[in-house]
C-alpha positions as CSV (number, residue, x, y, z in Angstrom):
1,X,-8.2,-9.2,19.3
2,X,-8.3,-6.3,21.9
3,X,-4.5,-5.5,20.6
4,X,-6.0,-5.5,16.8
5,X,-9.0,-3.5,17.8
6,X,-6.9,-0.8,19.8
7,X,-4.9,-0.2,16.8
8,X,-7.9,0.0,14.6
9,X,-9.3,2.8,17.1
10,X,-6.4,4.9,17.3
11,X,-7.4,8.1,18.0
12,X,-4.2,9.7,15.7
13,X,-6.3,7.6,13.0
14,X,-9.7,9.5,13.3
15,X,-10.5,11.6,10.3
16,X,-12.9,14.4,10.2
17,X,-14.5,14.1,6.7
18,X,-13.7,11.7,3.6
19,X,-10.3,10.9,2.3
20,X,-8.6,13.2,-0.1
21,X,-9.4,12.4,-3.7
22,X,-7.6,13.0,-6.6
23,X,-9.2,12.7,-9.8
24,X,-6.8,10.6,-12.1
25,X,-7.2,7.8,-8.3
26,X,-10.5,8.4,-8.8
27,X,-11.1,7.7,-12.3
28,X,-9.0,4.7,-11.7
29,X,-11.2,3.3,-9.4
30,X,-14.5,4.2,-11.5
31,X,-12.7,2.8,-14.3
32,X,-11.7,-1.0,-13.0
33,X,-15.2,-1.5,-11.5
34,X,-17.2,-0.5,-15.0
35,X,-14.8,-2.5,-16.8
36,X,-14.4,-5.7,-14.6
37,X,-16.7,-8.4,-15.0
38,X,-19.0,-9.2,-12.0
39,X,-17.9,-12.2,-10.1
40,X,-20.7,-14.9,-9.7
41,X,-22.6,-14.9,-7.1
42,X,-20.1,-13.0,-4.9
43,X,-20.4,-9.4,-3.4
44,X,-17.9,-7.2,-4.8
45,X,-18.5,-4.6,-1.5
46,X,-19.1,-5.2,2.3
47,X,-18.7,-8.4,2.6
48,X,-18.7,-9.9,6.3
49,X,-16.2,-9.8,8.8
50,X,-15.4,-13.2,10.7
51,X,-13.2,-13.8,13.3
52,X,-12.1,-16.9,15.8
53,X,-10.4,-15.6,19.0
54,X,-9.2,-18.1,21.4
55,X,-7.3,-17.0,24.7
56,X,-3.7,-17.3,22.3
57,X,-5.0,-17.9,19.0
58,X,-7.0,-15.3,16.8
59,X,-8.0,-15.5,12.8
60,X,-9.4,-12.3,11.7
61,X,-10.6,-12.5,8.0
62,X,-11.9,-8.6,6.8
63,X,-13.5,-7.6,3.2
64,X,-13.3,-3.8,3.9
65,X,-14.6,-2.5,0.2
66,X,-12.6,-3.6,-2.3
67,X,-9.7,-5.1,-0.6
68,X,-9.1,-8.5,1.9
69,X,-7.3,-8.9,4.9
70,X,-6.3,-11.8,7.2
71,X,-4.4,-11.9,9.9
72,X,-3.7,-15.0,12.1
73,X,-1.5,-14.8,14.8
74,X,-0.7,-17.1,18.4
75,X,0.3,-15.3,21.4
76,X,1.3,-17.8,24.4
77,X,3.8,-18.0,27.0
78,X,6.6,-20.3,24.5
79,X,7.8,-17.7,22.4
80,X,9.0,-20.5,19.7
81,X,5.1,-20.9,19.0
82,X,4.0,-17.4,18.9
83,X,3.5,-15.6,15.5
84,X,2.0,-13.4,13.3
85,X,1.0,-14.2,9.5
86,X,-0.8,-11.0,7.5
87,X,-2.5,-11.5,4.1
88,X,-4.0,-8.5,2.0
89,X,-5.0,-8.0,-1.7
90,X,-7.2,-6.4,-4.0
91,X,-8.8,-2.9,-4.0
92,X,-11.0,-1.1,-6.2
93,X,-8.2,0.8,-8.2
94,X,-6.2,-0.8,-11.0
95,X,-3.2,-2.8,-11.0
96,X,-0.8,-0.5,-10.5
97,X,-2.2,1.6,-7.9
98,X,-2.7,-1.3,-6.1
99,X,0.7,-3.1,-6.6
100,X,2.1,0.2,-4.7
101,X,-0.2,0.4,-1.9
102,X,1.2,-3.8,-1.4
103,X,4.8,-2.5,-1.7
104,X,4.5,0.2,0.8
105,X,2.6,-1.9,3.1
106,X,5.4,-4.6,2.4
107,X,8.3,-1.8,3.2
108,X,5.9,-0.8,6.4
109,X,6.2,-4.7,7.6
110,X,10.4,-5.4,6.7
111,X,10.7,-2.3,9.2
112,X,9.0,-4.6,11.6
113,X,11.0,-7.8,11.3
114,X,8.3,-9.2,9.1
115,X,9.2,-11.4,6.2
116,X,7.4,-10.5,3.4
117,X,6.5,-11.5,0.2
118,X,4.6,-9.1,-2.7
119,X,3.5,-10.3,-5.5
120,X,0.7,-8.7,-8.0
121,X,-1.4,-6.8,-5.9
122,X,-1.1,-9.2,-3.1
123,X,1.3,-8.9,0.4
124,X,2.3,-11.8,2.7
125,X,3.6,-11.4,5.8
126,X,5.0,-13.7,8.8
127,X,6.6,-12.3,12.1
128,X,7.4,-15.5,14.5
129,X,9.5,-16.2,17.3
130,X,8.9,-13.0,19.4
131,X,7.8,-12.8,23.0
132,X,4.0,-12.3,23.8
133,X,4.9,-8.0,24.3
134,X,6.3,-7.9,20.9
135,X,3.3,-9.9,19.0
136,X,1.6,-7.9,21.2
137,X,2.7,-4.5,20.0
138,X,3.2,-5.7,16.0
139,X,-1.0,-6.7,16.5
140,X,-1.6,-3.3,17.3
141,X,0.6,-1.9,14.3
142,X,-1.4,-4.1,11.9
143,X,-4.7,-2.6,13.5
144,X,-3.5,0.9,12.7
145,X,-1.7,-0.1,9.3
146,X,-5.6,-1.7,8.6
147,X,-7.5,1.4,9.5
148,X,-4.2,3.6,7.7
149,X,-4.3,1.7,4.1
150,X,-7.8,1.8,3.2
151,X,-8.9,3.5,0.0
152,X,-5.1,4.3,-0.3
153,X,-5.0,2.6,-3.6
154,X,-6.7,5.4,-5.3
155,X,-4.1,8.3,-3.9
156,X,-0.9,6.2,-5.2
157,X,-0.4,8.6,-8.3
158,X,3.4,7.8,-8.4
159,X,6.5,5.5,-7.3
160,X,7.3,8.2,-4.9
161,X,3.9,7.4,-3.0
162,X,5.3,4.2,-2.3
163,X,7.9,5.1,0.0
164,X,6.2,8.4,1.5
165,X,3.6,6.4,2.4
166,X,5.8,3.8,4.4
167,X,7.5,6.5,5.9
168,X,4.2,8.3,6.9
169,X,3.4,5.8,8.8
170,X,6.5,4.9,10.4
171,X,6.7,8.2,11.7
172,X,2.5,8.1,13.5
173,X,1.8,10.6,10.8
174,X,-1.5,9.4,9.5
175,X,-3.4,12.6,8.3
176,X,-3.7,12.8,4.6
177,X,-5.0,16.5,3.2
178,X,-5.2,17.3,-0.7
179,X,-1.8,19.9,-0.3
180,X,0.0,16.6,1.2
181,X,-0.6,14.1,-1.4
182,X,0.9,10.4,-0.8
């Protein structure tokens, strides 16, 4: 968990003020949530945060706004049972503002040996077989891509945001301004 939360505090990650907004993202986002029908008896923001942390074993299940996140991973001394499995979907955007933000995220993960799978607005991902540094390390990457990806649905205006976002944050550049769009 400390490898998780490390990424999720990086200090390249700390924004002074709100995310950039642009106004088609926006209207997007205002859009889908008028014109989706509540869902029964469920929140549809802030939900909890759980999490069961072992000494090698940690589940981490996040509703950050709009969108869910799991990640499930084993971290021992036998590198044949050590692994990494991420899930995330949804978002307040629509569809295909959201389908991008999954395909950059999946792009970020195949540059880290992940196997992925997108599908909708939905990534999965599985890294397994690596030694306790290297799930390690890919933990904190997932912290940072967490903190990185929220309310990123709304700034995907193109395809092209799809890979400049990957390659943002392949390259530790996480500071998004209005004059740098995604």
């Amino acid at each position: 968990m400390w490898a998780l939360l490390s990424g999720m505090t990086h200090e390249a990650l700390h924004e002074e003020g709100p995310r950039p907004v642009h106004l088609k993202g926006f209207f997007s986002v205002m859009a889908e949530q008028m014109l989706s029908p509540p869902l029964l008896g469920v929140e549809r923001f802030g939900d909890k945060s759980y999490a069961i942390i072992s000494d090698k074993y940690m589940n981490f299940s996040s509703r950050v706004g709009y969108h869910y996140a799991i990640v499930n991973y084993y971290c021992g001394r036998d590198t044949h049972k050590n692994y990494i499995t991420f899930f995330f979907m949804g978002g307040a955007a629509d569809e295909i503002r959201r389908n991008r933000r999954v395909r950059a995220i999946g792009l970020i993960l195949e540059h880290l040996n992940f196997r992925v799978d997108v599908v909708g607005d939905r990534v999965t991902a599985r890294f397994q077989k690596y030694p306790t540094h290297k799930i390690l390390e890919h933990m904190e990457r997932l912290g940072r891509l967490l903190q990185f990806t929220r309310q990123m649905d709304m700034l995907m205006e193109s395809e092209r945001s799809v890979e400049d976002l990957a390659r943002r944050f392949l390259e530790e550049r996480y500071a998004l301004t209005a004059e740098q769009p995604v």
